[in-house]
C-alpha atoms as an extended CHARMM CRD file, in Angstrom:
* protein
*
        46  EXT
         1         1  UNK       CA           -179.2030000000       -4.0210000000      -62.8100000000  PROA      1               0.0000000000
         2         2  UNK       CA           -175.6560000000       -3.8690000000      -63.4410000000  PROA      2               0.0000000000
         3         3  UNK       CA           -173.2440000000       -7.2400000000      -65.1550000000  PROA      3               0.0000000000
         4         4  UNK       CA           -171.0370000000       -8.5560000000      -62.8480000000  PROA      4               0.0000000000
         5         5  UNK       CA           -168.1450000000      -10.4340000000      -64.3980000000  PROA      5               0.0000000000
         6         6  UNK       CA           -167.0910000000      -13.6550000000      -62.8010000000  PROA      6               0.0000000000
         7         7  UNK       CA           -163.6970000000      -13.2070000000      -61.5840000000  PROA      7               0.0000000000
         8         8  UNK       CA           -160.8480000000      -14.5810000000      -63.8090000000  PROA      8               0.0000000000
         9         9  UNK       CA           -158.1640000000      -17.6120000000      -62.2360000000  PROA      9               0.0000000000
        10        10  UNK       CA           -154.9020000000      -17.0460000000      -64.1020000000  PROA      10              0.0000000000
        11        11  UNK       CA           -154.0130000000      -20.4920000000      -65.2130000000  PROA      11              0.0000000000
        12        12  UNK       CA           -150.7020000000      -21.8240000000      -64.3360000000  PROA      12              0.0000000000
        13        13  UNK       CA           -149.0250000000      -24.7620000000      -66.6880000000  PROA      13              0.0000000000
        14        14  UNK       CA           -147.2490000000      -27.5180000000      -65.0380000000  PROA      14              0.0000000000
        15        15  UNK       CA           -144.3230000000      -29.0670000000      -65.9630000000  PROA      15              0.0000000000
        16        16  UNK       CA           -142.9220000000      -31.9390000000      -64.8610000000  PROA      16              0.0000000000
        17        17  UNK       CA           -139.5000000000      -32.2460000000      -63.7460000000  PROA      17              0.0000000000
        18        18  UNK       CA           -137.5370000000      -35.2860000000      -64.1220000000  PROA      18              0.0000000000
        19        19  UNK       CA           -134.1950000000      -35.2760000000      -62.3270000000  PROA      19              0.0000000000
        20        20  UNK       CA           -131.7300000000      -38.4100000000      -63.3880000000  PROA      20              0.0000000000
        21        21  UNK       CA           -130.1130000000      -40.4450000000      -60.2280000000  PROA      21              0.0000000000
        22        22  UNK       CA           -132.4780000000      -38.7300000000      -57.7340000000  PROA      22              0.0000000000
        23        23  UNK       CA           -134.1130000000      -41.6530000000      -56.2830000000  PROA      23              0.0000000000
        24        24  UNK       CA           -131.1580000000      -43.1720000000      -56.6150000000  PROA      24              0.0000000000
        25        25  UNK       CA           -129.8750000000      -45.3980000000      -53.1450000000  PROA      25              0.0000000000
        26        26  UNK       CA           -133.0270000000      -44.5900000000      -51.8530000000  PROA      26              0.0000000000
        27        27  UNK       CA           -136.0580000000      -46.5450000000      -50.7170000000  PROA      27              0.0000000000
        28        28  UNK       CA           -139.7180000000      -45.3410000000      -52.8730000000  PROA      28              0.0000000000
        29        29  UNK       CA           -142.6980000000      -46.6930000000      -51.2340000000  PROA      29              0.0000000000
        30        30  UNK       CA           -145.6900000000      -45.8500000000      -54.0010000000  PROA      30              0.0000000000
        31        31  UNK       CA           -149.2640000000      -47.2180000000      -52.9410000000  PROA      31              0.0000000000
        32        32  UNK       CA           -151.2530000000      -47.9370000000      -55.0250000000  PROA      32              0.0000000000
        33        33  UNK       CA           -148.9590000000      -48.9450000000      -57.6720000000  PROA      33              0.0000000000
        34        34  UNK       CA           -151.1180000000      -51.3730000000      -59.1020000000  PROA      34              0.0000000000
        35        35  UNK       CA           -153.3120000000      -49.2480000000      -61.3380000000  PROA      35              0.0000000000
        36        36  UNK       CA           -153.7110000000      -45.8350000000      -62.0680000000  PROA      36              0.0000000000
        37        37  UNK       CA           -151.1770000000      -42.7020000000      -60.7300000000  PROA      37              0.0000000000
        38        38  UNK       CA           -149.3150000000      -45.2580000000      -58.4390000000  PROA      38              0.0000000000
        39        39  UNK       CA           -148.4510000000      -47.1280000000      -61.3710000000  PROA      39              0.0000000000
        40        40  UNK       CA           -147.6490000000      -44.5360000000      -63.7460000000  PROA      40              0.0000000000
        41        41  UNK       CA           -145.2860000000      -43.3420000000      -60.9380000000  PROA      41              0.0000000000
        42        42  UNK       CA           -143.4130000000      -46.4530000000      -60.3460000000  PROA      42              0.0000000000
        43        43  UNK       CA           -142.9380000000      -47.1810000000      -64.2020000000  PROA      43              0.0000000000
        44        44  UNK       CA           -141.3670000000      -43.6560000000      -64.3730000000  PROA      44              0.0000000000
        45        45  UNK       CA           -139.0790000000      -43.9420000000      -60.8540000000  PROA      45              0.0000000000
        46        46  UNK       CA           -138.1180000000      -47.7880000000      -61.8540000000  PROA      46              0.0000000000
């Protein structure tokens, strides 16, 4: 019986953006803004 490898996923780094002014005049509706994601995201758009 012959190995089989288990294909490999080329891994892909994110980096977050953060662009001054660009919610700027605009409305942001985040739900869930109480805990968690939501209010990481708020904190960082406020």
């Amino acid at each position: 019986m012959s190995e089989q490898s288990t294909p490999q996923m080329k891994i892909i780094p994110f980096t977050e953006q953060i662009i001054a002014g660009r919610f700027s005049d605009k409305t942001v509706i985040v739900t869930g803004a109480a805990s968690g994601i939501g209010r990481a995201t708020t904190l960082r758009i406020a």
